[in-house]
C-alpha positions as a printed Julia matrix, in Angstrom:
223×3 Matrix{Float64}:
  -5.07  -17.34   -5.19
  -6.32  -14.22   -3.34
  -3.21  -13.16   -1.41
  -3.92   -9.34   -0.56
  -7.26   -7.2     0.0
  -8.52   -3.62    1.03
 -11.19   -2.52    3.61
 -11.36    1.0     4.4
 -15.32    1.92    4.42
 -16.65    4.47    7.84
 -17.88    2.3    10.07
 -21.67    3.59    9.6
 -21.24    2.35    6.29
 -19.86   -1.46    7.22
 -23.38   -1.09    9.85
 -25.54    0.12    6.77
 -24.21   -2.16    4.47
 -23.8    -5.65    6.57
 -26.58   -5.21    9.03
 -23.97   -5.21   11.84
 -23.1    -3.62   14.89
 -19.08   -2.62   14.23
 -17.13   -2.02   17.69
 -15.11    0.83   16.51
 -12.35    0.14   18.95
 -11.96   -2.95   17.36
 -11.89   -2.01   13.85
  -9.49   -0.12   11.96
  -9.52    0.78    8.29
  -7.19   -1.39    6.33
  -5.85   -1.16    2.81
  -3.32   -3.91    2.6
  -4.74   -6.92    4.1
  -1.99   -9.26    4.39
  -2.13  -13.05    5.63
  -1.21  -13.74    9.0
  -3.1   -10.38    9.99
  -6.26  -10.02   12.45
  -9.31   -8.66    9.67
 -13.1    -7.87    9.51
 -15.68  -11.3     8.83
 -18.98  -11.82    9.93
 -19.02  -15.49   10.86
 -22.45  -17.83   11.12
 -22.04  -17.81   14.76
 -22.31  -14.32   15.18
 -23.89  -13.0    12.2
 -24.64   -9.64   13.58
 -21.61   -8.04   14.59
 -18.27   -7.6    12.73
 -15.68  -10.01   14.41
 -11.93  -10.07   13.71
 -10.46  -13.4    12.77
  -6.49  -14.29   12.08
  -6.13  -14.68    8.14
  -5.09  -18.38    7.56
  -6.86  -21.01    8.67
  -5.72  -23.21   11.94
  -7.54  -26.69   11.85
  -9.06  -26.87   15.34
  -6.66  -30.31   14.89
  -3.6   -28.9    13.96
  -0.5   -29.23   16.34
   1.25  -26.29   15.35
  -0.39  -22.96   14.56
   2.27  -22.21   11.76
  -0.33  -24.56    9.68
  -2.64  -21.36    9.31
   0.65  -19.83    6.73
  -0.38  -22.49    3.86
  -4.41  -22.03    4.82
  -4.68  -18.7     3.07
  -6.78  -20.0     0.67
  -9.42  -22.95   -0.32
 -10.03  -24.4    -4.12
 -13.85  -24.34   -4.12
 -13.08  -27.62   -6.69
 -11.7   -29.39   -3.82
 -13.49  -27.86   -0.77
 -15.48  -30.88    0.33
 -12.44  -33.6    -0.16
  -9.29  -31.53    2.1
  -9.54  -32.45    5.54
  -8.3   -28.98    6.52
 -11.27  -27.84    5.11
 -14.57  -29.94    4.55
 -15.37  -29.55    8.79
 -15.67  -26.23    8.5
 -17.66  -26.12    5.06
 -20.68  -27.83    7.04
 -20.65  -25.4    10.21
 -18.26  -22.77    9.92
 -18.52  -20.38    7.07
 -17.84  -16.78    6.94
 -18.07  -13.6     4.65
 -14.6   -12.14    4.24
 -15.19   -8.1     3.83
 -13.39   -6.15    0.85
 -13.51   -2.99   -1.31
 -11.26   -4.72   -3.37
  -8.75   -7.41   -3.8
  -5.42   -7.29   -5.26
  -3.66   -9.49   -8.07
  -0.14   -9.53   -9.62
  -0.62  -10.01  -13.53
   3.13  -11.34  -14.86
   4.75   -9.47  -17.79
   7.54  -11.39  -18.07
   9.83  -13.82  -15.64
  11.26  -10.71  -14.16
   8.34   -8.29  -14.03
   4.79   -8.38  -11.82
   2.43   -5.82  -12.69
  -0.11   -5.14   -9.34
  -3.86   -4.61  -10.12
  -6.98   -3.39   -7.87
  -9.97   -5.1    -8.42
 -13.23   -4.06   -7.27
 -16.66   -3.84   -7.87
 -17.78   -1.31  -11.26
 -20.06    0.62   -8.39
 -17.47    1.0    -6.11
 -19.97   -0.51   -3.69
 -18.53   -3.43   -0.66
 -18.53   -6.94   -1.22
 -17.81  -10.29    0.89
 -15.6   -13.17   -0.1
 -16.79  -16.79    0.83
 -14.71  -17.66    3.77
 -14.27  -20.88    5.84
 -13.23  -20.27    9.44
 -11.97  -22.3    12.53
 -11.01  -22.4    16.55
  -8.02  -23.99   17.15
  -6.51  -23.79   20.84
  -2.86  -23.41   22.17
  -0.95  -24.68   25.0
  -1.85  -21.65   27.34
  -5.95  -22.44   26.69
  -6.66  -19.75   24.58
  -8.73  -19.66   21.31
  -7.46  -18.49   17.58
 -10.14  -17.93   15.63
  -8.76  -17.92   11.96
  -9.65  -17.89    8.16
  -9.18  -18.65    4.8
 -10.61  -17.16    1.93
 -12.28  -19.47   -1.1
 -11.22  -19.57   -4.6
 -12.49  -20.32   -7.75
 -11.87  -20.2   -11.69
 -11.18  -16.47  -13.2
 -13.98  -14.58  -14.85
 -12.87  -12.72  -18.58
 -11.75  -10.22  -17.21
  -9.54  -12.17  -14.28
  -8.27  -14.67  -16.32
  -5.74  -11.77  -18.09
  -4.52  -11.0   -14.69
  -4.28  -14.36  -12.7
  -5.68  -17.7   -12.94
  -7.92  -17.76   -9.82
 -10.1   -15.36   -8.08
 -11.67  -15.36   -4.91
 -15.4   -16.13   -4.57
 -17.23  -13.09   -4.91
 -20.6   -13.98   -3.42
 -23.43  -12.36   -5.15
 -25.49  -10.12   -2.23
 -28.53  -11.79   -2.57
 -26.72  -15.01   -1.64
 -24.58  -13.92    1.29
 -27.23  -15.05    4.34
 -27.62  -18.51    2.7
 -23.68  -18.33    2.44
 -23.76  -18.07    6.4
 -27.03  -20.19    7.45
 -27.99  -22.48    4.4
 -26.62  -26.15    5.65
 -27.31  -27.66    2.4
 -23.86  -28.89    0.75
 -25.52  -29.16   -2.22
 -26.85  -25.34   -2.52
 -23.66  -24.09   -1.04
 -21.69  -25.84   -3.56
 -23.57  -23.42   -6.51
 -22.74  -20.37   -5.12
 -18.78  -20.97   -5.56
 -18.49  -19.44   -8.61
 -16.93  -16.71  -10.17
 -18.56  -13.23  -10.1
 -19.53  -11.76  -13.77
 -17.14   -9.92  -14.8
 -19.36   -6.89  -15.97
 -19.71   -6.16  -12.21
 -16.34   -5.89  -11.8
 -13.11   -3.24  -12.75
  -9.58   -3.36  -12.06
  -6.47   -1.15  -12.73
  -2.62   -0.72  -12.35
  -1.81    0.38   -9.23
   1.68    1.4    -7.38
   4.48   -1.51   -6.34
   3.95   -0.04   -2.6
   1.67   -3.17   -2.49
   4.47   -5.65   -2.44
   5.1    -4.61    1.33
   2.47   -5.27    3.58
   4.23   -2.64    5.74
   2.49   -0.3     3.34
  -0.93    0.25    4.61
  -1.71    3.33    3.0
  -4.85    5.12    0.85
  -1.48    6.05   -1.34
  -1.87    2.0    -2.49
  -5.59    2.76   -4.06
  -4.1     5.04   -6.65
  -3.82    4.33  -10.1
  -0.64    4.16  -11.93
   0.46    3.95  -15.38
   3.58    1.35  -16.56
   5.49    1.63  -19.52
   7.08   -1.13  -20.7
């Protein structure tokens, strides 16, 4: 699964990088991305500004917006079949925005070691996301996510047994607009793992109430 996530860039970068206008009283630099939380996507419905969207997804169908706590993520295997999920596969897609994603590689029953992962370059990336509206009693809107999955790359699969979908840049705009299941479908794959780094970092992690540069640090165990 992909549970936690950093995004921290200037906001002339996020412009530079995404091709999007950024509202910079909406967005704030975050480096412990936590479900439940409102975070940066670019969504196919507004492709040219950054939006902010509640982490776990809310079927626009769903009685009860507690639903969204066990819509964190979607098996790119299985993305077509769920019924939670195949809607929004044909008309509601979104990047997810990260400088790098976090993973919890288990030494033993008792101990979880915490990595950062993140691109060799150092440069920003976007996870395939799915996105919905779902309404409440009082008439308002949630607009909420969930961030794809798929099988580990070699260097993931000594960490953790999934990843998220790290879409290739080249690929993100067809991520967004291409309406072709069958085309969409390819790009769900796992990112090479040359691209990518990852490192130890500090058990501050754990608490989302720790939203701190302090988290990006390496660290060194010894067990």
């Amino acid at each position: 699964m992909c549970g936690r996530f950093s995004f921290s860039p200037l906001a002339k970068i996020i412009e530079d990088r995404f091709d999007v206008k950024v509202d910079p009283s909406q967005y704030k630099p975050r480096y412990n991305c936590a479900p439940s939380q409102i975070l940066a996507v670019i969504s196919n419905i507004k492709p040219d500004e950054l939006s902010s969207y509640k982490w776990g997804l809310i079927p626009f169908w769903a009685k009860d917006k507690s639903i969204g706590n066990k819509m964190i993520n979607a098996k790119a295997e299985t993305i077509t079949e769920k019924a939670s999920f195949k809607n929004s596969f044909k008309r509601k897609r979104c990047l997810v925005l990260s400088d790098g994603f976090y993973e919890w590689e288990k030494i033993n029953p008792k101990e979880k070691t915490p990595y950062r992962i993140k691109m060799e370059d150092d440069s920003l990336f976007a996870m395939a996301g799915l996105w919905d509206s779902w309404k409440n009693e009082e008439g308002n809107y949630i607009n909420s996510f969930t961030i794809i999955t798929t099988t580990p790359n070699e260097l993931m699969e000594n960490i953790h047994q999934r990843m998220p979908v790290i879409l290739e840049r080249k690929d993100e705009q067809n991520w967004l607009h291409d309406n072709n299941p069958d085309i969409l479908k390819t790009l769900l794959k796992p990112l090479a793992a040359e691209s990518m780094t990852a490192y130890p970092i500090s058990k501050l992690v754990n608490s989302p109430a720790n939203d701190s540069p302090e988290i990006l640090n390496p660290v060194e165990y010894l067990f």
